[in-house]
C-alpha positions as CSV (number, residue, x, y, z in Angstrom):
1,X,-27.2,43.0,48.6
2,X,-28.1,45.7,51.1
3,X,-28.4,49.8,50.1
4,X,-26.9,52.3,51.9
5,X,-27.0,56.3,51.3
6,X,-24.2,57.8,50.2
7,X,-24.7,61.6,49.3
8,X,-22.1,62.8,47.2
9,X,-20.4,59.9,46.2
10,X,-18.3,59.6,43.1
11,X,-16.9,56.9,41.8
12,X,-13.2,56.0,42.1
13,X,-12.8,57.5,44.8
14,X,-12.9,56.8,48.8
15,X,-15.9,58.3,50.9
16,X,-17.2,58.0,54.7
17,X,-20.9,56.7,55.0
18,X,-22.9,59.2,57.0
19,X,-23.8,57.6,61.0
20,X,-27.2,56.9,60.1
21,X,-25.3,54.4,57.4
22,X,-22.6,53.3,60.3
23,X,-25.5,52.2,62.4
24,X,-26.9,49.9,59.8
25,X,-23.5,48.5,58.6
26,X,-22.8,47.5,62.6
27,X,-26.3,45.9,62.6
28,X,-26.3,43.5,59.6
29,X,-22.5,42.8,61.2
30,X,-20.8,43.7,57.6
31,X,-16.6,43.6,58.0
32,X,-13.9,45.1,56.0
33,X,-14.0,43.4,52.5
34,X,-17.5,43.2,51.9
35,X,-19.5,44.5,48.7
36,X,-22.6,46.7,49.2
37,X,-24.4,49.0,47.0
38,X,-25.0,52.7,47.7
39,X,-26.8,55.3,45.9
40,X,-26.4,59.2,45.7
41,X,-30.2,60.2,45.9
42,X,-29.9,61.6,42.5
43,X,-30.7,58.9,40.4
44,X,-26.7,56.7,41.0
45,X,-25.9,53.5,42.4
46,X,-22.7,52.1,42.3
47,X,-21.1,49.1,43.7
48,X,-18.4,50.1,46.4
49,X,-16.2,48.1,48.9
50,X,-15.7,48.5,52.5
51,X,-11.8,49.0,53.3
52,X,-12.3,50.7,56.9
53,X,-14.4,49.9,59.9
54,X,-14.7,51.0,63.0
55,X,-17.2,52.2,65.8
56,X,-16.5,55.7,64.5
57,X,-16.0,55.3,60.9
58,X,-17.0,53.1,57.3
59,X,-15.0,54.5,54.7
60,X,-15.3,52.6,51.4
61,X,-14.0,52.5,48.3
62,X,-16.8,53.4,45.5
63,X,-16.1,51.3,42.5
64,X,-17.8,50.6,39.1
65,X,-21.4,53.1,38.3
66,X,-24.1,50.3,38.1
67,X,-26.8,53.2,37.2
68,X,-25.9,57.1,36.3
69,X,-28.0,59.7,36.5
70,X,-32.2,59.6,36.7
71,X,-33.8,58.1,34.4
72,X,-35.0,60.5,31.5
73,X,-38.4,60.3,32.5
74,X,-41.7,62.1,33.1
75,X,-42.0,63.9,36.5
76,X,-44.9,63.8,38.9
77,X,-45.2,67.1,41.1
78,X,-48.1,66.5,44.3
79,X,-49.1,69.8,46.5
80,X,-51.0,68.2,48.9
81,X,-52.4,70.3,51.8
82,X,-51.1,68.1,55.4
83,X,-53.5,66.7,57.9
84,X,-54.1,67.2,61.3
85,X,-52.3,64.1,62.1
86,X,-48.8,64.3,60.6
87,X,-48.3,60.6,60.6
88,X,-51.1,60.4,57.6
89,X,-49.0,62.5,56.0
90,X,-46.0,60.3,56.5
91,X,-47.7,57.3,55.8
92,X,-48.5,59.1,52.2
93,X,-45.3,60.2,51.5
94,X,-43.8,56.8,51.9
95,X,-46.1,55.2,49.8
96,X,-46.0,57.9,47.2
97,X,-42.3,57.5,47.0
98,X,-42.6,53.3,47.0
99,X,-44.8,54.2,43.7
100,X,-43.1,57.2,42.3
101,X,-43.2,61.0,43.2
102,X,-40.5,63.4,42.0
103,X,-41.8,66.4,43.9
104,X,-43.6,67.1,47.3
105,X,-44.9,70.6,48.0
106,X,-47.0,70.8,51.4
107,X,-49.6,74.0,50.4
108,X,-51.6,75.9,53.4
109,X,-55.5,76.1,52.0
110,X,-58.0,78.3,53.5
111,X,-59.3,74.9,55.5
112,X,-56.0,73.4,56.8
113,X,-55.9,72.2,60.0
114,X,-52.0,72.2,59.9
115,X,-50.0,75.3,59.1
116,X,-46.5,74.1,59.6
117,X,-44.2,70.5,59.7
118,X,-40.8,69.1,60.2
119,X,-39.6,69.1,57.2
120,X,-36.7,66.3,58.4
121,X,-39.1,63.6,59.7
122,X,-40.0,64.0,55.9
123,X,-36.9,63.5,54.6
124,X,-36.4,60.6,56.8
125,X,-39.3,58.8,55.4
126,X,-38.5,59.6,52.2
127,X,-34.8,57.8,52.5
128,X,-36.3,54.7,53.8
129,X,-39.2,54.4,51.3
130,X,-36.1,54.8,48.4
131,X,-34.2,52.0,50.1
132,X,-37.3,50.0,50.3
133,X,-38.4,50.2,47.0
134,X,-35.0,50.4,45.2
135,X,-35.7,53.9,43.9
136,X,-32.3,55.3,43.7
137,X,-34.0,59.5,43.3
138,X,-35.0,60.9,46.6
139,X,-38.2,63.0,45.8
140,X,-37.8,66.5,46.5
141,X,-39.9,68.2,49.4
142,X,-39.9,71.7,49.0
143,X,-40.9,74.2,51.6
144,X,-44.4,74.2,53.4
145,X,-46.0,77.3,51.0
146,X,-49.5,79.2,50.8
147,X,-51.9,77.6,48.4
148,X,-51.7,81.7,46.8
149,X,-48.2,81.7,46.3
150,X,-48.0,78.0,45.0
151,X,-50.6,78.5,42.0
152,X,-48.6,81.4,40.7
153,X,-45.3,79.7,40.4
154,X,-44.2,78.9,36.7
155,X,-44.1,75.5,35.5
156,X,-44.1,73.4,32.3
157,X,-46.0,70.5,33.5
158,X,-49.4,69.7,32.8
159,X,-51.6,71.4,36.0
160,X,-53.7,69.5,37.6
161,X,-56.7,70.4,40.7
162,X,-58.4,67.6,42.3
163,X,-62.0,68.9,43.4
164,X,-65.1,67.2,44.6
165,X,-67.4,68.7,42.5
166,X,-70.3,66.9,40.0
167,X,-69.5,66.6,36.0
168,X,-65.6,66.8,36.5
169,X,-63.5,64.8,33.9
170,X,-61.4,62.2,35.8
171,X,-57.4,62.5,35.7
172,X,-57.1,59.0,34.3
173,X,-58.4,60.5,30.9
174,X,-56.4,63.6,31.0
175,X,-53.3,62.7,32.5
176,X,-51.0,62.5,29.4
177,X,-48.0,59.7,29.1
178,X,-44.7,61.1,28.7
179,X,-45.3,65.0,30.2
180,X,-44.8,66.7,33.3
181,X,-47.6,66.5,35.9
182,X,-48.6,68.9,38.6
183,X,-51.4,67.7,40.5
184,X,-52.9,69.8,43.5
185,X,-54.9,68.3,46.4
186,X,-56.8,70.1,48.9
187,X,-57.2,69.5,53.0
188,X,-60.1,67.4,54.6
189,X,-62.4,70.6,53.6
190,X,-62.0,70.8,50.2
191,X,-60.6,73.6,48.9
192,X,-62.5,76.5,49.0
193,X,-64.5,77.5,45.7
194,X,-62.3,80.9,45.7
195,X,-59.1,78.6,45.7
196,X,-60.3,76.5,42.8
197,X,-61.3,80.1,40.6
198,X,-57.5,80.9,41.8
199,X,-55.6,78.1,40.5
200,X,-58.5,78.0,37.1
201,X,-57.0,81.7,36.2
202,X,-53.3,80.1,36.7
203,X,-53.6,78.0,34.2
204,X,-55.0,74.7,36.4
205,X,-57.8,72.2,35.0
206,X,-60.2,70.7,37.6
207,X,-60.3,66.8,37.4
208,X,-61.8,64.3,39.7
209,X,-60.9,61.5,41.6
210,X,-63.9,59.0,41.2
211,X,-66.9,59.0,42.8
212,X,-65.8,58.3,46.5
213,X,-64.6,61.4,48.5
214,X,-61.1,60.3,49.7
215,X,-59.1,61.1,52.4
216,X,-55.8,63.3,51.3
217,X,-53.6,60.6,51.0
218,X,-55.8,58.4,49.9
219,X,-55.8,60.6,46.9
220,X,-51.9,61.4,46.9
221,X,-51.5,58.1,46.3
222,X,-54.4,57.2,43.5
223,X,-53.1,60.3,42.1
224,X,-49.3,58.4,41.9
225,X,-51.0,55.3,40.4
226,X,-53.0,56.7,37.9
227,X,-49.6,58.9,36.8
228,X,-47.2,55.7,37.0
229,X,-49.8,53.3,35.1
230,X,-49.9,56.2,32.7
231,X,-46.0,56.0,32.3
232,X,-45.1,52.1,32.5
């Protein structure tokens, strides 16, 4: 049965799929009658009806709550620094998401190459990797922040910075099941040694990611493996 978005959908109750949703409903030629599932991007799914159609318009009938809520699990958080090339970036975020990410906070290091993106081309990923991969949570993509600002925020989670220094212990053996984790990974440069002492006074422990240095979303995405395995 296909998925469709449906963002404030309640059960009981008639709603009116977004276009984007229209589009696809016209395109796998669905008519009035037929079951689909839709989810809320908050962690629902429910089993709805289509009662209207049109070139304009797919209102359905939301019916019984097949899953409510998120599921009371542990969170991953990555601040990843972008790349040059924003479809590397895309490419991680989708991939992230198909493996499970919660947050996504795009920090600006001292060695960034990119300083600003589009934060709906995100999004847009984002929807299709949930859709993909069944996830019924879209991950959260805050706004583009300094690396500064972002080490200072408060959080519960376990913190987390990925250098490529000697004699680091790896994540896999300090990334605790069942507990927030904040992982932060720097641009093609590294961060710079000033950032790491930053983030070490905030309350961050360096880690490693193996012996290979790694592209950055290469390690966005080991980083969502090792957390995931972790949690299973």
């Amino acid at each position: 049965m296909n998925l469709f978005y449906a963002p404030g959908a309640v059960s009981h109750q008639h709603y009116s799929l977004p276009d984007s949703e229209l589009h696809h409903l016209h395109v796998l030629r669905m008519s009035v009658g037929d079951e689909v599932k839709v989810f809320d991007g908050l962690g629902n799914l429910f089993l709805a009806r289509i009662d209207a159609l049109d070139k304009r318009q797919a209102l359905i009938f939301v019916a019984d709550v097949l899953q409510s809520g998120a599921l009371n699990k542990p969170g991953l958080h990555l601040a990843i620094a972008p790349p040059k090339n924003i479809e590397r970036f895309e490419w991680f975020a989708e991939k992230a998401c198909e493996i499970g990410v919660d947050v996504i906070t795009p920090i600006i290091c001292k060695h960034s190459e990119r300083k600003e993106l589009r934060a709906d081309r995100i999004e847009k990923v984002l929807l299709a990797a949930c859709k993909q991969s069944l996830k019924y949570k879209i991950p959260t993509l805050r706004p583009i922040t300094s690396f500064e600002n972002f080490v200072q925020q408060p959080t519960q989670a376990l913190k987390f910075i990925a250098w490529c220094a000697d004699e680091q212990v790896h994540l896999k053996d300090v990334c605790t099941p069942r507990q927030d984790v904040l992982v932060l990974i720097g641009p093609e440069g590294d961060f710079d040694s000033a950032e790491v002492k930053q983030a070490i006074q905030n309350g961050f422990n360096t880690v490693t990611l193996g012996s290979s240095r790694l592209r950055l979303e290469t390690a966005g995405i080991f980083v969502s493996c090792i957390f995931n395995l972790n949690n299973q």
